[in-house]
C-alpha positions as CSV (number, residue, x, y, z in Angstrom):
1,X,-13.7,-71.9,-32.0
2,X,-12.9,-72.0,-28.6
3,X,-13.5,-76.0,-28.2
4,X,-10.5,-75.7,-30.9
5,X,-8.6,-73.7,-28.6
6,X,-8.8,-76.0,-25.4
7,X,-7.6,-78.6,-27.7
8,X,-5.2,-76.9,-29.2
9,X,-3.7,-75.8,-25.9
10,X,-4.4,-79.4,-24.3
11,X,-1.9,-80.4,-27.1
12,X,0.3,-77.9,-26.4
13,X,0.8,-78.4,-22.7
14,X,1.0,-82.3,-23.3
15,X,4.4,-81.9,-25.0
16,X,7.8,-81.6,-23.3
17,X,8.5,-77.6,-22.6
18,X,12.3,-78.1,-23.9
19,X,10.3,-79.5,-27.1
20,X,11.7,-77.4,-30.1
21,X,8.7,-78.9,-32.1
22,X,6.5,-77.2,-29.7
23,X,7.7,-73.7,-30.8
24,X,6.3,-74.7,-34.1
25,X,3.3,-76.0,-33.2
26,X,2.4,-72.8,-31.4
27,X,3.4,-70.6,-33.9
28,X,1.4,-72.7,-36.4
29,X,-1.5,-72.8,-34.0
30,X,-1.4,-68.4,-33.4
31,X,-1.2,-68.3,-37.5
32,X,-4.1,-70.7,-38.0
33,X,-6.5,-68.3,-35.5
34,X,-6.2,-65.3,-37.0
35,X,-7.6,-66.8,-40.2
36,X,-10.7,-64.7,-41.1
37,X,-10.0,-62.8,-38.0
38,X,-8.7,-59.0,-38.0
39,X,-5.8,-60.1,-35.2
40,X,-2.7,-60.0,-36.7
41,X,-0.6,-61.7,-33.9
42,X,-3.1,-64.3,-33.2
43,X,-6.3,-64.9,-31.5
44,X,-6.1,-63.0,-27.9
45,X,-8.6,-66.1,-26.3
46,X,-5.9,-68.4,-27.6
47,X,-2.6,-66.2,-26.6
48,X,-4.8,-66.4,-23.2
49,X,-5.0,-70.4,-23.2
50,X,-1.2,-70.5,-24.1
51,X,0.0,-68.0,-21.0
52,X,-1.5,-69.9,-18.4
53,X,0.2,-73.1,-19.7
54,X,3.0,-71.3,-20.1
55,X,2.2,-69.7,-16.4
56,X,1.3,-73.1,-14.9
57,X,5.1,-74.2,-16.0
58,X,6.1,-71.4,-14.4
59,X,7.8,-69.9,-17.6
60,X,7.0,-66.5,-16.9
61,X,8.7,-65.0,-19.6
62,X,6.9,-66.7,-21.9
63,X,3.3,-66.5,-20.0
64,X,4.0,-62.4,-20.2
65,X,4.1,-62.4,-23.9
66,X,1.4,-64.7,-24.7
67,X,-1.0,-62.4,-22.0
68,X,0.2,-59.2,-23.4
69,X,-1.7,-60.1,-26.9
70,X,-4.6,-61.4,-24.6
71,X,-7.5,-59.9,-23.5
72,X,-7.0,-61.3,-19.6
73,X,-5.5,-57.9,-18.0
74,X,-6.6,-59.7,-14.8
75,X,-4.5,-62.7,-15.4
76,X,-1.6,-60.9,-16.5
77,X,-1.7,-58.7,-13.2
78,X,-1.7,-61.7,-11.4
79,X,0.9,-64.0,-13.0
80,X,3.0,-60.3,-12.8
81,X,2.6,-60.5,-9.1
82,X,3.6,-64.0,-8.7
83,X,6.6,-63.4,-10.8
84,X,7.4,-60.5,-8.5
85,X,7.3,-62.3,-5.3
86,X,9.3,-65.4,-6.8
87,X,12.2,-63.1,-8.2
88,X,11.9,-60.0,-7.5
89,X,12.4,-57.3,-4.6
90,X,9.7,-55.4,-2.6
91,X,10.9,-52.1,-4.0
92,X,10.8,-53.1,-7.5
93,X,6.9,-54.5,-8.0
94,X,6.5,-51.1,-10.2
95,X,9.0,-52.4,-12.1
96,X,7.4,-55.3,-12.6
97,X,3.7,-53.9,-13.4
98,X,5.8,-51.2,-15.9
99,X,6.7,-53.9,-17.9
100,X,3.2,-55.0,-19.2
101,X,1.9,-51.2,-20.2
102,X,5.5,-50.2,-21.9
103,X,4.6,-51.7,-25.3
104,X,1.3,-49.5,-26.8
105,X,1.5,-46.3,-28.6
106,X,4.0,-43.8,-28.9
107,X,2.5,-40.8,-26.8
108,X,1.8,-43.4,-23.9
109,X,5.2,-44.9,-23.9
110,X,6.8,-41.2,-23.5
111,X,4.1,-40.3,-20.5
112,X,5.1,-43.6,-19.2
113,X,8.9,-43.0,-19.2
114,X,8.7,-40.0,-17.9
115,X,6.3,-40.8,-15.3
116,X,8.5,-43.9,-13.9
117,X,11.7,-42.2,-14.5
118,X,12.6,-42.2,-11.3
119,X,12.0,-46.2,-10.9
120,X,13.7,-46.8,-14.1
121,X,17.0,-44.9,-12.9
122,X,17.9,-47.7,-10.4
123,X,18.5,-50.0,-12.9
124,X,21.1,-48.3,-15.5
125,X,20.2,-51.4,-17.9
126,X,16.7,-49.8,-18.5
127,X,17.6,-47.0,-20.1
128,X,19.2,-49.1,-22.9
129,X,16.4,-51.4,-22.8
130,X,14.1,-48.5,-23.3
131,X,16.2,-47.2,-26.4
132,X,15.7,-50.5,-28.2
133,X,12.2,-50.5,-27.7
134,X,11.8,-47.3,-28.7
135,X,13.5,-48.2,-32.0
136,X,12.3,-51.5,-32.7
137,X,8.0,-50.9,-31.4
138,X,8.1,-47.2,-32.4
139,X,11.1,-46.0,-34.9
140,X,12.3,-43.8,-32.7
141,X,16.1,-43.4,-34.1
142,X,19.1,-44.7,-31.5
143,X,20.3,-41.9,-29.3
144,X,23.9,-40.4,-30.4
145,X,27.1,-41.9,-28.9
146,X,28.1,-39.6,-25.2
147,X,31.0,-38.2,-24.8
148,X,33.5,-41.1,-24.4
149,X,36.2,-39.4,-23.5
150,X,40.2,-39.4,-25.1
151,X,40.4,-43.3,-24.6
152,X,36.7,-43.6,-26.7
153,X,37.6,-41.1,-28.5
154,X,40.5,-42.6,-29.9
155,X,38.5,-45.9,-30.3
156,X,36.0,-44.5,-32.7
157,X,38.5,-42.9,-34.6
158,X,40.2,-45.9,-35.5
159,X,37.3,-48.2,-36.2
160,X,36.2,-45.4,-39.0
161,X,40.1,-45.0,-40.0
162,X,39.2,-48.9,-40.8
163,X,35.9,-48.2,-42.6
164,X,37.8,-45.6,-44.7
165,X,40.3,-48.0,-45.6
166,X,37.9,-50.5,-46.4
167,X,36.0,-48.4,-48.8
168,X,39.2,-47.2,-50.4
169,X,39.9,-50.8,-50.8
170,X,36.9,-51.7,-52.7
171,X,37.1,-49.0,-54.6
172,X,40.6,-49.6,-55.9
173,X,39.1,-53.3,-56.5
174,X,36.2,-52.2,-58.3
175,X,38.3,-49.9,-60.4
176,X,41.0,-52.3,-61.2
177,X,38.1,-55.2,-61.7
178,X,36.7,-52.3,-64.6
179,X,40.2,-51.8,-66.2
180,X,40.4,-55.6,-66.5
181,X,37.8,-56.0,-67.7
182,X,38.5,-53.2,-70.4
183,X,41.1,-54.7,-71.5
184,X,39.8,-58.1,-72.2
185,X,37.7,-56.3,-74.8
């Protein structure tokens, strides 16, 4: 299997990057290797062959999420490094390394919020970026609106003064659709 993985990726980094076909092929490629397999996201030896192509571009975006299903913790560290020194500051290299462990199980992504919070607060982006991935990985349910104050206020009320005439609309269309309809009987 893994001769079929050096190909595969040998493929893979042969075609141009801003390629749309080679979305496809990967995606193709990750569903083909879990065939028979228990991964559900794709073989980690092939997610592993993918990041450093995708690390060799220097698309580190990419090369993250391909290591992250991989079994190279070593190569992710490293690539997270080189990503740090290319765009990030000195201060924020915890920043960088939280990134990788943030995504696991619920209990650990708690410990680790609360154990970086500090780090986290410099950036007010990542507590909003924490929310979502607190909804979407682990179902936790978005955190109620703060206090806006009179301006918001004022705003929300008249966004749901437009749902509720909305729904009184369609409710006087649905009715009036039912008495028509009545009377063509």
């Amino acid at each position: 299997m893994q001769s079929f993985f050096e190909k595969i990726t040998s493929l893979f980094s042969l075609m141009s990057p801003a390629s749309p076909e080679r979305e496809v092929f990967v995606q193709s490629a990750l569903k083909w290797s879990v065939k028979g397999t228990d991964y559900k996201t794709g073989h980690p030896d092939l997610h592993q062959k993918i990041a450093q192509v995708f690390w060799r571009e220097k698309n580190y975006i990419m090369a993250r999420q391909h290591f992250i299903h991989s079994r190279d913790g070593s190569g992710c560290a490293a690539m997270l490094v080189e990503l740090h020194e290319q765009r990030g500051y000195m201060n924020e290299i915890d920043l960088f390394i939280a990134q990788a462990v943030l995504h696991g199980e619920l209990a650990v992504f708690t410990i680790l919020c609360n154990r970086y919070q500090i780090s986290l607060n410099r950036d007010p982006y990542y507590r909003q970026y924490l929310d979502k991935i607190g909804q979407l990985f682990f179902n936790i349910p978005s955190p109620r609106p703060r206090n806006q104050g009179l301006f918001g206020s004022l705003l929300q009320s008249f966004f749901n003064g437009l749902e509720d005439d909305d729904s009184d609309d369609e409710q006087r269309n649905t009715a009036s659709t039912s008495h028509a309809a009545q009377e063509l009987d």
